[in-house]
C-alpha positions in Angstrom: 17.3 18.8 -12.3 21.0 18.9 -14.0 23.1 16.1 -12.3 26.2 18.4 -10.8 29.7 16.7 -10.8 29.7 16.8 -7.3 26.8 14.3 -7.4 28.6 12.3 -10.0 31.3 11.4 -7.2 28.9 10.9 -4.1 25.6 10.4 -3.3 23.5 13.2 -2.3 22.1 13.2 1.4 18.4 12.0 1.2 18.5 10.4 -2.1 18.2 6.8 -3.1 21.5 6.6 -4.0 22.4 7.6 -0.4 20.1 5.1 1.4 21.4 2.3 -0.9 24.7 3.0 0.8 23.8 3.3 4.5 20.7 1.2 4.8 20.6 -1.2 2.3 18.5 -3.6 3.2 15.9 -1.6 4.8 12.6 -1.5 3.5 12.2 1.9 1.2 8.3 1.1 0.2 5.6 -1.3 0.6 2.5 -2.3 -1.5 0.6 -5.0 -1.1 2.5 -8.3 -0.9 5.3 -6.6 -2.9 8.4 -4.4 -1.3 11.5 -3.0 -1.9 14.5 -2.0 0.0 17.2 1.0 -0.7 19.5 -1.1 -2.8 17.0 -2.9 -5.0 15.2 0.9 -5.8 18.1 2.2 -6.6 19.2 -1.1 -8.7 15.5 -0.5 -10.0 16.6 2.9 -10.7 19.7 2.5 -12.5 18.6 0.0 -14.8 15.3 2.0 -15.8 17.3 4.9 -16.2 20.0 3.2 -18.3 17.1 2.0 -20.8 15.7 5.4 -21.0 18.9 7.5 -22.0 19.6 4.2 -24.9 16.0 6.0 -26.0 17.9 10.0 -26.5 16.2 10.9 -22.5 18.4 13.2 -20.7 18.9 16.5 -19.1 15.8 19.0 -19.3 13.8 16.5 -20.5 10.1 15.7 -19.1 9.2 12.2 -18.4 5.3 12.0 -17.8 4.2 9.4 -15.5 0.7 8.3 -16.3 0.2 5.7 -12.6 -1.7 5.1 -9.5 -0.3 4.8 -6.6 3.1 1.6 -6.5 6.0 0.9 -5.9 7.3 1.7 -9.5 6.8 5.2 -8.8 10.0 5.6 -6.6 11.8 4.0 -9.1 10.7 6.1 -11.8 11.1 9.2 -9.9 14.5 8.2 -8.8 15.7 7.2 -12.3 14.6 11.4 -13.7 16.3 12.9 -11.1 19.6 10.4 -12.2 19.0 11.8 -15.8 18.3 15.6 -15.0 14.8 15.5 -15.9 11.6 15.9 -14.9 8.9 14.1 -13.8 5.5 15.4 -15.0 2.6 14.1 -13.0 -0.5 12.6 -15.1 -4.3 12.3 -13.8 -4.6 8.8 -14.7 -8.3 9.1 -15.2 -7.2 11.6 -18.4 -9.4 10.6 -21.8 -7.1 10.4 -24.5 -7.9 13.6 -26.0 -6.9 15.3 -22.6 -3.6 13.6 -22.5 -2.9 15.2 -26.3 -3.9 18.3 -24.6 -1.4 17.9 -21.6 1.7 16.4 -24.0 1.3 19.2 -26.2 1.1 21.9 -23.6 4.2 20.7 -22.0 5.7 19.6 -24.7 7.3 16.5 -23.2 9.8 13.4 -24.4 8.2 10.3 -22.9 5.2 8.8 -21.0 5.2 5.7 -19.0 2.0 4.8 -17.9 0.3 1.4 -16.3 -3.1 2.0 -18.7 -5.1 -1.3 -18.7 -5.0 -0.7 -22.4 -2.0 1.4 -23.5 -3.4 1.2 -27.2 -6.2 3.7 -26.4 -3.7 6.1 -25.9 -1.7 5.8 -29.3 -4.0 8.4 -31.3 -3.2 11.5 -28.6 1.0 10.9 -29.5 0.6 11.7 -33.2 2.9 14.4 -33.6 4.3 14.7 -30.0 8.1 14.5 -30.1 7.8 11.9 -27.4 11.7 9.6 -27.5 10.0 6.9 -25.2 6.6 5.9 -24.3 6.5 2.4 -21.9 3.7 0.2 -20.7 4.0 -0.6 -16.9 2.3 -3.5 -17.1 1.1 -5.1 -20.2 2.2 -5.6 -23.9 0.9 -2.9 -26.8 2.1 -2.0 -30.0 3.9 1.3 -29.7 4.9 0.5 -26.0 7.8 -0.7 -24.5 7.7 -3.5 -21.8 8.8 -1.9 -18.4 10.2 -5.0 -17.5 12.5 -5.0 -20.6 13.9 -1.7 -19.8 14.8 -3.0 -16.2 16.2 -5.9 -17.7 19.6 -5.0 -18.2 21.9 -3.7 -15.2 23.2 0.0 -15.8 25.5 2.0 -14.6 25.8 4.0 -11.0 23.9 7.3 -11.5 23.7 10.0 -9.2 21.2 12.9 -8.4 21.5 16.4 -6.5 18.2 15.6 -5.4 14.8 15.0 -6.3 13.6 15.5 -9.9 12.1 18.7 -10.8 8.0 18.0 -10.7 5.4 19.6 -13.2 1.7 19.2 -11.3 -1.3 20.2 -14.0 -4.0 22.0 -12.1 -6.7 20.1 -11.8 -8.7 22.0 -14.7 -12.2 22.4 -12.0 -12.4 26.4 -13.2 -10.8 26.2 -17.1 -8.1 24.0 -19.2 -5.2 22.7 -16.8 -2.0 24.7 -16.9 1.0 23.3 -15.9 3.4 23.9 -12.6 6.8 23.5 -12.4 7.6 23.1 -8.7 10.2 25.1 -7.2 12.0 22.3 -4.9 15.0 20.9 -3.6 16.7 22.4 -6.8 16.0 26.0 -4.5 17.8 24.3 -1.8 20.8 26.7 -2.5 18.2 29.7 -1.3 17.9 29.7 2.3 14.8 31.2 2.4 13.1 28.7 0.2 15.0 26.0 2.8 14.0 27.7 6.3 10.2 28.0 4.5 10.4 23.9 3.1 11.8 22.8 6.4 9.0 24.8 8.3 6.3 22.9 6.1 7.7 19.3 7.1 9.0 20.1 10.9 5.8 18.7 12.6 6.5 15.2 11.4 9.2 13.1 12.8 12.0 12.9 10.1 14.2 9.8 11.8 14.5 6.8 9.5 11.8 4.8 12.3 9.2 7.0 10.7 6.4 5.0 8.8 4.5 7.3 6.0 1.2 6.2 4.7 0.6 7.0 0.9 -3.1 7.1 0.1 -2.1 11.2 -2.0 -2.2 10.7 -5.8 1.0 11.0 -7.0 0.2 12.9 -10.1 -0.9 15.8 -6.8 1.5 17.9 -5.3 1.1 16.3 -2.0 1.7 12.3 -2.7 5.1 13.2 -4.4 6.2 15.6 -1.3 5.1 12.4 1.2 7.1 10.0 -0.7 10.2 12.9 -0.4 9.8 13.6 3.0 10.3 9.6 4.1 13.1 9.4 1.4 14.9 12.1 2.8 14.6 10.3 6.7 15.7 7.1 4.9 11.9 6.0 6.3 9.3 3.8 5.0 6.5 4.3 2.7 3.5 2.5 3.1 1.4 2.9 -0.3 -2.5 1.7 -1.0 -2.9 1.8 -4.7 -6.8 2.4 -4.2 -8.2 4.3 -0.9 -10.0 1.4 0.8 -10.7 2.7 4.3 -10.7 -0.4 5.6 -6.9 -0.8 3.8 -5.8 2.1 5.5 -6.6 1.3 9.2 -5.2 -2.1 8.7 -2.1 -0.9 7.3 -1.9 1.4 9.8 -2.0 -1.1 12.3 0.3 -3.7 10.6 3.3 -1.3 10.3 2.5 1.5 13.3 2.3 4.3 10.7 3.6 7.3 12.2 2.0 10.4 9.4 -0.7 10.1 7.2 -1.7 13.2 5.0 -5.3 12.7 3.3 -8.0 14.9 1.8 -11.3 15.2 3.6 -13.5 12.7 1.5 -10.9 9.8 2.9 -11.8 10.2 6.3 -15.8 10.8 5.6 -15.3 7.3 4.3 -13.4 6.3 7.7 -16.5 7.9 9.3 -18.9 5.9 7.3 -17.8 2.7 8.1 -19.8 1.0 10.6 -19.7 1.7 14.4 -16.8 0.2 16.0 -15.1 -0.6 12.9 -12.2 1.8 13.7 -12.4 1.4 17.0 -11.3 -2.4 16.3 -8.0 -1.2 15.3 -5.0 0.0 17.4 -4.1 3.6 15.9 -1.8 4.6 18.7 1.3 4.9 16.2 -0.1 8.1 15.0 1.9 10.9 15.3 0.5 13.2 12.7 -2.8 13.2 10.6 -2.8 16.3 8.0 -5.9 16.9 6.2 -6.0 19.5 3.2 -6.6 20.1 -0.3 -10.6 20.6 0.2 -12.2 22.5 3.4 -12.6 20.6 6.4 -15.8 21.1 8.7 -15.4 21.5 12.1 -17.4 18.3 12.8 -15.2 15.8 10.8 -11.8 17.6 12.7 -13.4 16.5 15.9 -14.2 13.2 14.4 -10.7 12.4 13.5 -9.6 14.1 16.9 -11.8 11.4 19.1 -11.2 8.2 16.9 -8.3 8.6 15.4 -5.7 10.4 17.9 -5.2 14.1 18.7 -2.7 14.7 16.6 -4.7 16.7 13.3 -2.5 19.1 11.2 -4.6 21.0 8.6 -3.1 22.1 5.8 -3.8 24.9 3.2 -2.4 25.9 -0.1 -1.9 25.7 -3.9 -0.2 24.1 -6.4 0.6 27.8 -7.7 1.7 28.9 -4.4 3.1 25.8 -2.5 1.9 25.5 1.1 0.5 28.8 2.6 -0.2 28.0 6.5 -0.8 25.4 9.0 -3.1 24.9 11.8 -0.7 22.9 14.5 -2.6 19.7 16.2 -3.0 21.9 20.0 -4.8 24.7 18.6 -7.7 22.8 17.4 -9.8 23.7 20.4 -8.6 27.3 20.9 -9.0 28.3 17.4 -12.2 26.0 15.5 -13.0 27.1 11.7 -9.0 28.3 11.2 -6.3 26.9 8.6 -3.9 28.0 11.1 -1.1 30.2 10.2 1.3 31.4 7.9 4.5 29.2 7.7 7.8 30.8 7.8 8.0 33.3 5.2 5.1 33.5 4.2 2.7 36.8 4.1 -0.7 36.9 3.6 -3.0 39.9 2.6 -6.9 40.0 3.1 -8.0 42.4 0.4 -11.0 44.1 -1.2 -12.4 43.9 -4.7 -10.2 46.9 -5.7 -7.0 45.3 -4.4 -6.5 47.5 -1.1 -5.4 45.3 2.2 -8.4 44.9 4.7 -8.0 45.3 8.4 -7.4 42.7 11.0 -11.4 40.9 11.2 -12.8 41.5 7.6 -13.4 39.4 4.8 -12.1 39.5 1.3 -9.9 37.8 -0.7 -7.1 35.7 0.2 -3.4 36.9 -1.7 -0.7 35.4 -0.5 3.4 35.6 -0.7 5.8 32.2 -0.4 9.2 31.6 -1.1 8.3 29.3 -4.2 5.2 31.0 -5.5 5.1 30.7 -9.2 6.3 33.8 -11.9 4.5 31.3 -15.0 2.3 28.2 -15.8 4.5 25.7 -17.9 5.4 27.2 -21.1 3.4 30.6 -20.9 3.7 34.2 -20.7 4.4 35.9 -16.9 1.0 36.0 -14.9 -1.0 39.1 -14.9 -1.0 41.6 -12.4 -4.5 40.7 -11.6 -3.2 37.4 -10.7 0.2 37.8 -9.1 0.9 41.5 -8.3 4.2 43.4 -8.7 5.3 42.4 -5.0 4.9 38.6 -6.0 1.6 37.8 -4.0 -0.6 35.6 -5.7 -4.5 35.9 -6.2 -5.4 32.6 -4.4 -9.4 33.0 -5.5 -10.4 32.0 -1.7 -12.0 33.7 0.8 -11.3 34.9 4.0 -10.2 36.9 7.0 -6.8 36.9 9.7 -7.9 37.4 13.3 -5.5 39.1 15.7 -3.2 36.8 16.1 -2.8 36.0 12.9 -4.9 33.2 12.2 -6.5 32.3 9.1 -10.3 31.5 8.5 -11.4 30.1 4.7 -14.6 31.6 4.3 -15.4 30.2 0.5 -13.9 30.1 -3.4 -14.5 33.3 -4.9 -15.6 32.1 -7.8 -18.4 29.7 -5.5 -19.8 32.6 -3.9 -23.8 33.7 -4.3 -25.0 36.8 -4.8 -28.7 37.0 -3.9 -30.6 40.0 -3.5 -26.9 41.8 -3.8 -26.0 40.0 -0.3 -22.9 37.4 -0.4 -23.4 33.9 0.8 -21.0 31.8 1.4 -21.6 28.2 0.4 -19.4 26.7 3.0 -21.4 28.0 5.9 -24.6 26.5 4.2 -22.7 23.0 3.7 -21.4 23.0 7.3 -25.0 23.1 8.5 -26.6 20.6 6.3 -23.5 18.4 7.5 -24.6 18.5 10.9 -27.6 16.7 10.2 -26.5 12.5 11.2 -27.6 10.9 7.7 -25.6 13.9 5.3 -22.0 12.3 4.2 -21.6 15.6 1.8 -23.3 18.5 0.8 -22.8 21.2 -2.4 -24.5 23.7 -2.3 -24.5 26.4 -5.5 -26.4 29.3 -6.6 -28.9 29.0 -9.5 -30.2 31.4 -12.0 -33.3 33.2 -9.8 -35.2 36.0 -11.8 -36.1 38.3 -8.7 -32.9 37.8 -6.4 -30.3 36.8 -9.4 -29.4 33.7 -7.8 -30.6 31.2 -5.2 -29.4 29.1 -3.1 -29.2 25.4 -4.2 -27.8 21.8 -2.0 -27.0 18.8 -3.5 -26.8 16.1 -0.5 -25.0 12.7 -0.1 -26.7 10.7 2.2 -24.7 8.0 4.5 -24.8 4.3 3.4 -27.9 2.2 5.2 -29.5 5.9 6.2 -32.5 7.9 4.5 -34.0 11.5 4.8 -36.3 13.7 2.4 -35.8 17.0 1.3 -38.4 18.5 3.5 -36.8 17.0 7.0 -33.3 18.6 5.6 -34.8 22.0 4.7 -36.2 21.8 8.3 -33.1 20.9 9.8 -31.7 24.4 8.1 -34.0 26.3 10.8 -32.2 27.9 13.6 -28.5 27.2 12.0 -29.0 29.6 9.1 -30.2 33.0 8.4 -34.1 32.9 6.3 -31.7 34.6 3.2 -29.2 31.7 3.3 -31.4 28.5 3.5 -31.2 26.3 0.5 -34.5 26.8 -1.3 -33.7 23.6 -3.4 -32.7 20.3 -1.9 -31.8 17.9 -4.1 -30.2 14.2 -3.0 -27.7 12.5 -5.0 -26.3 9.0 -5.0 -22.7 10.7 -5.1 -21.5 13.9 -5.3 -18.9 14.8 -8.6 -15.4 14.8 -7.7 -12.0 14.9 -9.1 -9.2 12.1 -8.0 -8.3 14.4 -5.3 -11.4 14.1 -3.8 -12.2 18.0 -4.3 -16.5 18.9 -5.1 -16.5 19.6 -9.2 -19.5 22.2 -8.5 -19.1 23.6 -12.2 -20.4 20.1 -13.5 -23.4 20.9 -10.9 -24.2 24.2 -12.0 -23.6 23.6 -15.2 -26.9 22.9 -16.5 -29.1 25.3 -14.7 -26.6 28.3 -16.5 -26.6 26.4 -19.7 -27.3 29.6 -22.0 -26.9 32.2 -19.5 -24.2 35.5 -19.2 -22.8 33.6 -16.1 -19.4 31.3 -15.9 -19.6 28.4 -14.5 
């Protein structure tokens, strides 16, 4: 984002910069045994951004930060919106050869990254027209020392707001294409405002709120939970690594008011052993929102009875931003929805030859927001058969509106089987097996089948300390599912393959039984 002269003369509301005036000394961010307050992040701030502009960074630059989850993270973020650039979220889990892949689609200036071994990465910058790349924590060759670039005090910078923030999808259907982010620098747009204040309005936003960061932050949603406590002035409580047993004491320690998390974290709560959670007092909870992967309607009542009545479920896309909501009271009234549409936003339920379904049937989700994307990073205008002359994107899900609105998640598009030339939905399949008390996870896929096309296939995590055989789980399919939808394959799996955002990488399951074959994976 371009620094304005306006923001030269005074801080912005909701920034650092801001905070550092009114509340100084209150605590911005916690993690671990280490803390910061307003002033000493935006000192932290200054300084790193000083450093980087002695190394050419500036305006319309991008800045990719390579991290897990810590406190140098606000700073960093802080110090690219000081300088006008942007901050380009890295999977930190990227091989080498899939960082030169990301650096030269995006064609940024500078990485900082807290790599173990920062050398490993060296090979994957030949050629990139990277100013600045900087070690977090140890010495390399070909690094700066982030402590040497914090060394020196700079001058006062000031932001219009948050930096401008490029997610990469997370590649689970092709190569990863980059998203710039269409935030505060939309502000100016008051329907992009009413539609982003709509998205945060069911969590408190005085500075007394206490955030819980367990989101990556190279995800769209660990960024926005870090912006919506800086813009209350609140705290952030970060856990570098999901521990369950971290979160519920943190919780505790400092009364955390919102936690957003994706599904697998609170199969993991779930998991540990009885009366664990109950041990802890959880009452500061105001809101839990769980997204990014679908949620059965067993582990919503789960988090419900132990962990407060107070579930949000979220669902969107990086390409679209957030779609619709399903508020914390209609849980009960309306089980299996996402909830619906925030303000703004339209959604369309259509067939295979694009025309809009009635109220009740199932096709596939499109959908309209103020902030849904024209382009990936550096790349032609998207396809008609992916955003359509009105602006509504192809999400690839599944689904159906009710009456009043509501939205149900059937499936991925791209996950559904055809057997027989009858759709199955796999979700159905893996809410059934779930029921079953010793399944933590199931995938379920369809595999090459020479009568029918394809089968149905499960893959099964089975709880820690617990056991079960294929046969018992097959059986347990009886009565919940239709003879045509049963897995005829069971197979169980130490761990199920996921990506750091805790979403099911079925292509690497079905990958080898289509080795060869016409079909996609």
């Amino acid at each position: 984002m371009q620094v304005s002269a306006e923001a030269a003369r005074t801080p912005q509301p909701g920034t650092v910069e801001h905070w550092a005036r009114e509340r100084p000394d209150a605590l911005a961010a916690i993690e671990g045994d280490r803390a910061l307050t307003w002033a000493a992040l935006n000192d932290q701030a200054n300084r790193l951004a000083h450093g980087l502009a002695a190394r050419g960074l500036g305006p319309g630059d991008i800045v990719v930060v390579r991290t897990q989850i810590r406190l140098e993270w606000m700073a960093i973020a802080a110090a690219c919106g000081k300088l006008g650039c942007s901050l380009l979220g890295m999977n930190w889990r990227l091989t080498p050869a899939e960082v030169r892949y990301v650096l030269n689609n995006s064609r940024a200036n500078a990485i900082l990254c807290d790599d173990a071994d920062p050398a490993a990465l060296l090979p994957a910058f030949d050629g990139q027209p990277l100013k600045a790349a900087v070690s977090l924590d140890v010495a390399a060759a070909g690094f700066d020392r982030y402590t040497d670039l914090v060394a020196a005090p700079g001058p006062a910078r000031f932001s219009a707001g948050q930096p401008g923030l490029i997610i990469y999808t997370s590649g689970t259907t092709g190569l990863p294409k980059g998203v710039l982010l269409r935030g505060s620098a939309d502000m100016s747009d008051p329907i992009v405002a009413e539609y982003l204040a709509d998205v945060g309005a069911h969590r408190t936003t005085s500075a007394d709120a206490r955030f819980l960061l367990t989101m990556p932050v190279h995800h769209g949603s660990g960024p926005s939970q870090v912006w919506a406590a800086q813009k209350a002035g609140a705290l952030t409580v970060m856990i570098r690594r999901y521990d369950p047993l971290a979160v519920l004491d943190a919780i505790q320690r400092y009364r955390v008011s919102h936690w957003t998390g994706v599904p697998t974290m609170f199969k993991r709560l779930a998991a540990l052993p009885p009366g664990t959670v109950a041990q802890h007092d959880l009452s500061s909870l105001q809101s839990i929102t769980v997204g990014a992967a679908p949620v059965s309607d067993a582990l919503k009542q789960w988090i419900i009875t132990h962990l407060g009545d107070c579930l949000y479920e979220g669902y969107g896309s990086t390409e679209t931003g957030m779609v619709s909501r399903m508020m914390a009271g209609d849980q009960g009234r309306k089980p299996g929805s996402s909830g619906r549409p925030y303000r703004h936003v339209r959604i369309e339920i259509r067939d295979a030859a694009g025309q809009v379904l009635p109220v009740g049937e199932t096709g596939e989700i499109w959908a309209w927001t103020p902030v849904v994307i024209r382009n990936y990073l550096n790349a032609a205008a998207l396809g008609t058969d992916t955003r359509d002359p009105r602006g509504f994107f192809r999400t690839g899900d599944v689904g159906r509106l009710d009456e009043e609105g509501y939205l149900y998640i059937s499936d991925r598009a791209k996950d559904m089987i055809i057997s027989g030339g009858v759709n199955i939905y796999p979700a159905e399949i893996e809410a059934a097996l779930q029921t079953h008390p010793a399944v933590a996870d199931a995938a379920v896929i369809g595999i090459p089948d020479e009568e029918f096309g394809e089968s149905v296939m499960a893959f099964c995590e089975i709880k820690p300390g617990l056991s079960v055989d294929e046969r018992a789980l097959l059986e347990h399919c009886v009565g919940q599912l239709a003879s045509y939808k049963r897995p005829r394959n069971i197979r169980i799996v130490d761990e199920l393959p996921r990506n750091t955002v805790g979403k099911l990488l079925k292509r690497d399951l079905r990958a080898p039984f289509w080795k060869d074959k016409e079909k996609n994976v």
